[in-house]
C-alpha positions, 0 to 999 in steps of 0.5 A: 226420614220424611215419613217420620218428621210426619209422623211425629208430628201427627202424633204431637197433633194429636196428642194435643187434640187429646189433652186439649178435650180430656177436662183438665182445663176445666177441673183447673177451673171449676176447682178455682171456683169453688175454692173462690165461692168458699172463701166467701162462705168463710168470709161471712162466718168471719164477719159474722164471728167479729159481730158477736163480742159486741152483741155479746157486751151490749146484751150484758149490760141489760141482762147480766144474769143470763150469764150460762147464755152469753157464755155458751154464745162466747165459747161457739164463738171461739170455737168457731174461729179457733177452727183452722179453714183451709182449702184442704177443708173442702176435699176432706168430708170429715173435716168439712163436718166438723167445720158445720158443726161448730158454725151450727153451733155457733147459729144455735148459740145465737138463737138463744141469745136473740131469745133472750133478748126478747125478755129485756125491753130496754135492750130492744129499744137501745140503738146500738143493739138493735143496729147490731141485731140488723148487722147480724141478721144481714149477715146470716142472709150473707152466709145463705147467699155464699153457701147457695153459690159454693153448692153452685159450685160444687155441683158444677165441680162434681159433675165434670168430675163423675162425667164421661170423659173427664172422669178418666182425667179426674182419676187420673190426676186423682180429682175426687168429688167435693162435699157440700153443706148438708143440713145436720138434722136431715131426718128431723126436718123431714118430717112433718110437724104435728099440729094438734090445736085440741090441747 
């Protein structure tokens, strides 16, 4: 009887002992940090999508004709915030896609109203757009810092998930890599620019 009150309790050690090493702490953890580091990614693209309306009205009463712009800047927008950003986002790679996608449209939209803007003087040297254009541009600083922390983040994540021994605990609780931010012209920016000064 004594032996197997022994046993059994070196069985709980060791069970113990076991689960204690085999990561599931940690995938607890480093899953939390980059739900953490995403919700500041979003939280940029928010403050960057509350920007835009007032930009949007500022350039139109200067430059009312550039109509096709501002629209294409309006509807990226509500593109960009009719897109439902939940958790689920960061384990589904088609979803994380799409999500890029449309903030990339958004960034390209804005591109061109920036453009714009550079053909309008006065607009230039009005205060209120210039302060938003100042906000805008720290705002995109803001949404590369928090994308460098949540690619941080990722790695870290994927590294425990894909390393011996927590990939056991990783497909046992089915625990699968996370997609990071890819850049969507992948094989354009690869290659190098010509540069031709002859023409």
């Amino acid at each position: 009887m004594r032996i197997s009150f022994f046993s059994r309790l070196a069985g709980l050690i060791l069970a113990a002992t076991i689960l204690s090493g085999c990561g599931y702490n940690q995938f607890q953890t480093k899953d939390e940090a980059t739900k953490a580091a995403w919700s500041e990614v979003v939280n940029q693209y928010q403050r960057r999508a509350d920007l835009i309306p007032n930009l949007v009205n500022t350039v139109k009463g200067y430059a009312s004709h550039e109509r096709e712009t501002l629209e294409a800047v309006t509807r990226a927008r509500a593109a960009a915030t009719s897109f439902q950003i939940t958790p689920e986002v960061l384990n589904n790679p088609e979803a994380f896609k799409k999500f890029q996608a449309v903030q990339g449209e958004l960034s390209g939209a804005l591109s061109r109203l920036m453009v714009v803007s550079e053909k309008y003087p006065d607009l230039k040297a009005d205060t209120s757009f210039r302060d938003l254009q100042s906000q805008l541009e720290g705002t995109e600083n803001r949404i590369t810092v928090a994308r460098q922390r949540y690619i941080v983040s990722v790695q870290d994540y994927n590294v425990t998930v894909r390393s011996f021994p927590t990939n056991l605990t990783a497909m046992a609780f089915g625990y699968s890599a996370k997609p990071s931010f890819t850049v969507e012209n992948e094989k354009a920016i690869s290659t190098a620019p010509t540069v031709n000064f002859g023409k």
